[in-house]
C-alpha positions as CSV (number, residue, x, y, z in Angstrom):
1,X,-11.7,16.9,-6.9
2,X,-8.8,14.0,-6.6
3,X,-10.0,11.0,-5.5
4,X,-8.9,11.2,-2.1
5,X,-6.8,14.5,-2.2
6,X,-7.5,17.5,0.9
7,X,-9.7,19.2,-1.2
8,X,-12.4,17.1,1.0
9,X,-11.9,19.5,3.5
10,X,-14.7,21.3,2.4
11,X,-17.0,18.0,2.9
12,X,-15.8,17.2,5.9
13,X,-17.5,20.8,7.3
14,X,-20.8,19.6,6.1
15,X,-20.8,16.3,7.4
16,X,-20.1,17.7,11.1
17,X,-16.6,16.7,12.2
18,X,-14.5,19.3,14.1
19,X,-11.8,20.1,16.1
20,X,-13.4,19.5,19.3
21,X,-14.5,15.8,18.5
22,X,-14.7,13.7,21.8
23,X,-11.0,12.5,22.7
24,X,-11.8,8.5,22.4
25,X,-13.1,9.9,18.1
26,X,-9.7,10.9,17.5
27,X,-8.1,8.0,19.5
28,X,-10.5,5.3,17.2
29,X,-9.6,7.1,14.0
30,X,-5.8,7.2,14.8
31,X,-5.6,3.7,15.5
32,X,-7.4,2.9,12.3
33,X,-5.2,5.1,10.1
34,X,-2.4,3.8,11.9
35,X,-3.2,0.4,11.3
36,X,-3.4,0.0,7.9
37,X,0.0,2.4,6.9
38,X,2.1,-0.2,9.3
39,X,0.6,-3.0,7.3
40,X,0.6,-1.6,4.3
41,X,4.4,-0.7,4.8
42,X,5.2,-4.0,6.0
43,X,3.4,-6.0,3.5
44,X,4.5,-4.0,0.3
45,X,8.3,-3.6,1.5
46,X,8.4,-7.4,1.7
47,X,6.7,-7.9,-1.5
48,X,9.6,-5.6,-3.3
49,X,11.8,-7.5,-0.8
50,X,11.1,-10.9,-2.4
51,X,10.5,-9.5,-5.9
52,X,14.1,-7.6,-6.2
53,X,16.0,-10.2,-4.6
54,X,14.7,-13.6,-6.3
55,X,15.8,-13.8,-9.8
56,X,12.9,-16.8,-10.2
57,X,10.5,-13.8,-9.0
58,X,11.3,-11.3,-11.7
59,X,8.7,-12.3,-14.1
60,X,6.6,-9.6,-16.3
61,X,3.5,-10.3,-14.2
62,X,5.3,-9.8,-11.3
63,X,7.4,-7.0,-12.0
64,X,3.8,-5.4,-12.4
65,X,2.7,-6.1,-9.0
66,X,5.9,-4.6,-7.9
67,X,5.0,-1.5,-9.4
68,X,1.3,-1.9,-7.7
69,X,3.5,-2.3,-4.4
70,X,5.2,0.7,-4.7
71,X,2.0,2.6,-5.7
72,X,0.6,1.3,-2.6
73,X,3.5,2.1,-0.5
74,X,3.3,5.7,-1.4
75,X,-0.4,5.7,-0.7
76,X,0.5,4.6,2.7
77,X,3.3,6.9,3.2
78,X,1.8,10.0,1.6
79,X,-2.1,9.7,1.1
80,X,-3.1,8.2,4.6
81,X,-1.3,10.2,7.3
82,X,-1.2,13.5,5.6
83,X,-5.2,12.6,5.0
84,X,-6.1,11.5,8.1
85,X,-4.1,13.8,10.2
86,X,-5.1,17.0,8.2
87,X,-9.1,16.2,7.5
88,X,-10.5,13.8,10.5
89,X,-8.1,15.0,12.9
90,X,-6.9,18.9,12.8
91,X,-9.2,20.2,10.5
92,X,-6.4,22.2,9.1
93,X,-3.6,21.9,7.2
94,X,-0.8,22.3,9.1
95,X,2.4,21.3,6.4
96,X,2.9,25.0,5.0
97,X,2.6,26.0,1.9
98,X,4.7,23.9,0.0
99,X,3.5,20.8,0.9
100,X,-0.2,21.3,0.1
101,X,0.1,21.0,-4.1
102,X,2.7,18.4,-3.3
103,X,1.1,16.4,-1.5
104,X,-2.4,16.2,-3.2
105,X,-0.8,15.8,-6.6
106,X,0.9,12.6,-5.5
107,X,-1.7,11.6,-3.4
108,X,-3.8,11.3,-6.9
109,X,-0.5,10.3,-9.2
110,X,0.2,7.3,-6.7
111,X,-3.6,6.5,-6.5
112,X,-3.7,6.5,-10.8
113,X,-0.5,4.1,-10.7
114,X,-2.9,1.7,-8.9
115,X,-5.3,2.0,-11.1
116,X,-3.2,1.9,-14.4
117,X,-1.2,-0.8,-13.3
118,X,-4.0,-3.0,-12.7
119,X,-5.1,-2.4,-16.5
120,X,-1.9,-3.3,-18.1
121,X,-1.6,-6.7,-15.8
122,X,-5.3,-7.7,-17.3
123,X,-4.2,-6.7,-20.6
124,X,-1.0,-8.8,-20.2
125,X,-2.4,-11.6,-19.0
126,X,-5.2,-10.6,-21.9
127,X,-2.8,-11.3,-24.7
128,X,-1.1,-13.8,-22.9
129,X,-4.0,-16.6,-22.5
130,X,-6.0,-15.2,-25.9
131,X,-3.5,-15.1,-28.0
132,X,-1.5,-17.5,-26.8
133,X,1.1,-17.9,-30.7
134,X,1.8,-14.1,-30.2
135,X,5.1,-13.3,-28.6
136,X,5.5,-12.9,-24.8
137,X,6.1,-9.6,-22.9
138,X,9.6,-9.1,-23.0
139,X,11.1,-6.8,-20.1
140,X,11.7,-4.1,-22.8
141,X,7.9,-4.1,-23.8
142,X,7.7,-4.0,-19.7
143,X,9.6,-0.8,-19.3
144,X,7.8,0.8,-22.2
145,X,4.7,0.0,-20.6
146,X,5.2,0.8,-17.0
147,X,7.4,4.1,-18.2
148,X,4.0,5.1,-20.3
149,X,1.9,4.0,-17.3
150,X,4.3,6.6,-14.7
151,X,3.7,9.2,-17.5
152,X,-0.3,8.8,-17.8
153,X,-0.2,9.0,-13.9
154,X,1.9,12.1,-14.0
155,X,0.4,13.8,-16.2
156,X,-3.9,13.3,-16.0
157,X,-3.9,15.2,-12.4
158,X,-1.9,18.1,-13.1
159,X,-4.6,20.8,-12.7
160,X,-4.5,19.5,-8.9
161,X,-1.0,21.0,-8.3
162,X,-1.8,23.4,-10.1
163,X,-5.2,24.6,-8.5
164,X,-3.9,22.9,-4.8
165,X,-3.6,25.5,-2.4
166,X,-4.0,27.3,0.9
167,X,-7.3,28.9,1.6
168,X,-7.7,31.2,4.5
169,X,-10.8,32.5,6.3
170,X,-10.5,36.4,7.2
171,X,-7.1,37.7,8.1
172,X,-6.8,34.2,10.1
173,X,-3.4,32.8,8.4
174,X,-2.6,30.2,11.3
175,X,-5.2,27.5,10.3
176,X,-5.9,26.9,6.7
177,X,-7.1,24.4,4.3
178,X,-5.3,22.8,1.3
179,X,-8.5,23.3,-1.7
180,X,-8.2,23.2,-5.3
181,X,-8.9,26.7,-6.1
182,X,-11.4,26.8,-9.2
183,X,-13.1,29.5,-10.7
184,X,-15.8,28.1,-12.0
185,X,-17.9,25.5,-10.1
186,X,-18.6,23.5,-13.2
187,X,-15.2,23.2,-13.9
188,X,-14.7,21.6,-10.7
189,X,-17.4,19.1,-11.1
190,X,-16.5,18.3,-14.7
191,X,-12.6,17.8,-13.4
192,X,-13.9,15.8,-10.7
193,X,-16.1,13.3,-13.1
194,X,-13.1,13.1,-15.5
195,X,-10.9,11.8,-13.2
196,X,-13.3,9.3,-11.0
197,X,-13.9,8.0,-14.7
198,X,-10.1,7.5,-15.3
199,X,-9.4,6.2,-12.3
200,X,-12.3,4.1,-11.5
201,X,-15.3,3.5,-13.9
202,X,-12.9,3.0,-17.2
203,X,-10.5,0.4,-15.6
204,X,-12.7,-1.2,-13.8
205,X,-15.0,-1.9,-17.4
206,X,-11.3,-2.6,-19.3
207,X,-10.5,-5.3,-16.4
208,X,-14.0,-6.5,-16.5
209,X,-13.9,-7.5,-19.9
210,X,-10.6,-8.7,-20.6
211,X,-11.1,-10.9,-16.7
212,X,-14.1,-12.1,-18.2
213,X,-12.8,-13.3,-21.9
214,X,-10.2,-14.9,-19.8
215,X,-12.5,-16.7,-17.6
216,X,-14.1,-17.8,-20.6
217,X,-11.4,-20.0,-22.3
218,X,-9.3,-21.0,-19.2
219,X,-12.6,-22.7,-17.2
220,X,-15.6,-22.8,-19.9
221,X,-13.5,-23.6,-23.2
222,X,-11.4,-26.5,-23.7
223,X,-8.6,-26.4,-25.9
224,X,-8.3,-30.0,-28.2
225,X,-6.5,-32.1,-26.3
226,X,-5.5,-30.5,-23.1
227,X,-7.4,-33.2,-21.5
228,X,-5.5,-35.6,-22.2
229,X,-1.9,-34.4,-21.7
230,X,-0.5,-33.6,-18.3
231,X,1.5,-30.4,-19.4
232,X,-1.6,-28.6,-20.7
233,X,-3.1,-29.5,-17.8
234,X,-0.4,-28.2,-15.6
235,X,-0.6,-24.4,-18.0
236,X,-3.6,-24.6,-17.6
237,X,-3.4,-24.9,-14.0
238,X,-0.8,-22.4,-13.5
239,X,-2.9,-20.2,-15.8
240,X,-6.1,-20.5,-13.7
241,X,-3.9,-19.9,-10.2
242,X,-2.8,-16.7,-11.5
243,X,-5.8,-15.1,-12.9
244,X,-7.5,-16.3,-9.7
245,X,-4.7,-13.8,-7.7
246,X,-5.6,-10.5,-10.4
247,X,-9.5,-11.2,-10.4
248,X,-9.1,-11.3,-5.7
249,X,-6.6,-8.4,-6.8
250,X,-9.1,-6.9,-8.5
251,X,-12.3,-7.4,-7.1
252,X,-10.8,-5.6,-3.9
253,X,-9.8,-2.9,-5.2
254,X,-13.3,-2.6,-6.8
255,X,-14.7,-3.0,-3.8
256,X,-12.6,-0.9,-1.4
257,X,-13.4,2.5,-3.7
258,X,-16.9,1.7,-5.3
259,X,-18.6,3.2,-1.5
260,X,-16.5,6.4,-1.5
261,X,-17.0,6.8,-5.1
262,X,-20.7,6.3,-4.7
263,X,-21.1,9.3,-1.7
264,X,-19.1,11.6,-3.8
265,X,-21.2,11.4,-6.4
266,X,-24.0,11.3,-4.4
267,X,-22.9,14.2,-2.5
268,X,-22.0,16.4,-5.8
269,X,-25.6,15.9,-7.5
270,X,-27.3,16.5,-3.8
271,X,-24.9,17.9,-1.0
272,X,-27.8,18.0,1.4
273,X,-27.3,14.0,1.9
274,X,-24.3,15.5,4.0
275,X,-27.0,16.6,6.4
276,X,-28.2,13.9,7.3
277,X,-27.9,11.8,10.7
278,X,-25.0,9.6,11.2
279,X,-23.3,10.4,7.1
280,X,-19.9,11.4,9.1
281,X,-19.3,7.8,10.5
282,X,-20.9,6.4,7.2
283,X,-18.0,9.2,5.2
284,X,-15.3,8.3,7.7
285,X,-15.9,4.0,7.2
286,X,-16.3,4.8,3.0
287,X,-12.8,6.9,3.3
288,X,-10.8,4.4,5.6
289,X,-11.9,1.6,3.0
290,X,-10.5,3.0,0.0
291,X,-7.0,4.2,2.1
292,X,-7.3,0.0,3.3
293,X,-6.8,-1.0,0.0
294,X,-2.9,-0.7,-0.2
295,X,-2.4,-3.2,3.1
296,X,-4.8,-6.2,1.1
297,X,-2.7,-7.1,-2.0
298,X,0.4,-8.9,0.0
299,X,-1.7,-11.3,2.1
300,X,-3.4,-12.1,-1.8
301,X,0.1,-12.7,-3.1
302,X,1.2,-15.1,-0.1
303,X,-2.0,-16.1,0.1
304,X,-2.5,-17.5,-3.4
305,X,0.6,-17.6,-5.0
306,X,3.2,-20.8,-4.5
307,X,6.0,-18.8,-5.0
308,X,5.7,-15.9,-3.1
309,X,4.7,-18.3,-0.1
310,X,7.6,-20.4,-0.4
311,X,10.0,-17.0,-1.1
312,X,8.5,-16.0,2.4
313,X,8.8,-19.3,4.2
314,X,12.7,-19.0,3.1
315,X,13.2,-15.4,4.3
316,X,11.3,-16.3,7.7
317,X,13.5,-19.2,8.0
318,X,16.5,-17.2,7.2
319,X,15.4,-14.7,9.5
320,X,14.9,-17.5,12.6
321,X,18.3,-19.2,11.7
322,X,20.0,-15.3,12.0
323,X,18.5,-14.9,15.5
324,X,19.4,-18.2,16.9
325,X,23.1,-17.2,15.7
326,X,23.0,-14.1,17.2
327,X,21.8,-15.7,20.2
328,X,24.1,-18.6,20.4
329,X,26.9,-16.0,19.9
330,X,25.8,-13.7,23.0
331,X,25.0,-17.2,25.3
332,X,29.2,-18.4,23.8
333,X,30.0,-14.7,24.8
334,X,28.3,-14.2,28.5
335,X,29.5,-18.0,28.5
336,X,33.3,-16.8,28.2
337,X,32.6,-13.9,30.5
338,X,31.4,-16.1,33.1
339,X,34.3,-18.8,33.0
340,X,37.2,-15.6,32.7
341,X,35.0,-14.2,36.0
342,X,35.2,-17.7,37.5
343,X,39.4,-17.7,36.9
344,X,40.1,-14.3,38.0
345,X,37.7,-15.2,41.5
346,X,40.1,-18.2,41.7
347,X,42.9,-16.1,41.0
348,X,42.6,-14.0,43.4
349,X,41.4,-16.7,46.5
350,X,44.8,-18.0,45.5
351,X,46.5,-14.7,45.8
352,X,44.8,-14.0,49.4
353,X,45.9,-17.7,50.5
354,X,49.5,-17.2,49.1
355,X,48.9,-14.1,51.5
356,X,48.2,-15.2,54.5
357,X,50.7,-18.1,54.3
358,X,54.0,-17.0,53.4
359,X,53.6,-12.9,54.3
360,X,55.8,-11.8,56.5
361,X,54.1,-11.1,60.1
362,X,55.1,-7.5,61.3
363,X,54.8,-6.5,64.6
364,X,53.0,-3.3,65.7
């Protein structure tokens, strides 16, 4: 099973929702899904904003978190609302045929790019601070590495649009449900393990380490003489400021998908757990976590990095100075319009005066 693909359809049964859920459920559950696509949208699209359009911006590190921005902007766009509206909502799938391998196959591509991407920024940052008489990342190595990260992404969930599809009960062909079709339930398991390893477990142990070596020499080690000389203490700075934004980057990530990992596990060793009291609310909390993280990462990056604050005190600024000329141009405007009503009043008292005076008086 993806990570958070349709096939959880079958889950979903089990833990008791349906399509007659109380009207204030499906109110609370669209206002939470809701939520977090507007702010992930918002967020992400400014971060690519500021990114693209500020040459100072366009730095290997943070050309990688524009590629985590656009892996989170396709979450929001194609993993929450398809998600939400099909399993907590309708209970079916109601996008046709097409639309069911597409849509869990990028579902899991865009949730891999997260993954991936976060990998190669610890690994950057990795060779960056341990090996520090080794040649930078140029933009070329960049585009080798994000090109190989779009292929791993592509390619590692392929059996899911393959296998994705719609599965009818009985002669019934009006409400379906998107499933990845297996013949063998082993297979499905083992599938399902590979990829919560790829996309979780094995990252999470790479970024681990290589955060941890890190920590090491930038806040345990001294380096001979940085003490005493007020650029190395200013890398140094700069150095601990950025890998304090990837380990928050990080760490929520971890956190956001370590509960729905856990019940899926859980629930594949022991699917009774599904009976018990209360598990849909606990399932529903666990799923709208993981979909949170893509709305998280901007207020990190304005929250924590100089630059992007400042980029975004600029655009705001920008932004305030545009209105106030476009309101100082319709105030000039209704200004005009009020002083060319004022003549033409005049204009025409005058008229009616010149009237009355000098008209000749005719006689009925």
């Amino acid at each position: 099973m993806s990570p958070d693909n349709n096939s959880s359809s079958s889950n979903l049964s089990d833990l008791g929702y349906h399509q007659g859920q109380p009207l204030y459920v499906t109110v609370i559950i669209v206002l939470m899904y809701t939520l977090i696509i507007i702010v992930s949208l918002g967020g992400n699209i400014l971060v690519c904003y500021i990114i693209l359009s500020h040459a100072a911006m366009r730095n290997v590190t943070n050309l990688f978190l524009l590629n985590l921005a656009i892996s989170d902007i396709m979450k929001a766009v194609i993993c929450n609302p398809f998600t939400f509206v099909a399993n907590l909502i309708l209970m079916t799938w109601p996008f046709g045929e097409f639309m069911c391998p597409f849509v869990t196959y990028v579902q899991t591509v865009a949730v891999f790019l997260s993954a991936f991407t976060l990998v190669a920024i610890s690994l950057d940052r990795f060779v960056a601070i341990v090996y520090p008489l080794r040649r930078r990342t140029t933009k070329r190595t960049f585009l080798k590495v994000v090109a190989l990260i779009w292929a791993l992404a592509l390619a590692v969930p392929v059996p899911t649009a393959i296998l994705s599809r719609m599965q009818y009960e009985g002669n019934d062909t009006s409400n379906g449900l998107c499933l990845e079709v297996w013949q063998d339930e082993r297979d499905r398991y083992i599938y399902s393990v590979v990829l919560m390893m790829l996309q979780y477990f094995i990252p999470l142990i790479i970024i681990t380490f290589s955060n941890a070596r890190i920590g090491y020499l930038i806040w345990l080690k001294k380096t001979p003489g940085e003490a005493e000389r007020d650029r190395d203490r200013r890398i140094a700075s700069s150095k601990r400021r950025i890998m304090k934004m990837i380990i928050v980057v990080v760490v929520i990530y971890a956190v956001c998908w370590l509960p729905l990992h856990g019940i899926t596990i859980a629930g594949d060793l022991d699917p009774s757990i599904y009976n018990h009291s209360h598990m849909n609310i606990v399932w529903l909390c666990f799923h709208w976590l993981a979909m949170s993280h893509s709305c998280y990462n901007p207020f990190v990056y304005f929250g924590m990095n100089k630059r992007f604050r400042n980029s975004l005190k600029k655009l705001l600024k920008l932004c305030h100075i545009i209105k106030m000329s476009r309101e100082e141009l319709y105030f000039q405007a209704m200004s005009t319009d009020r002083d060319r009503s004022s003549v033409y009043e005049s204009i025409r008292s005058s008229r009616k005066s010149f009237n009355g005076r000098y008209a000749p008086k005719v006689s009925l």
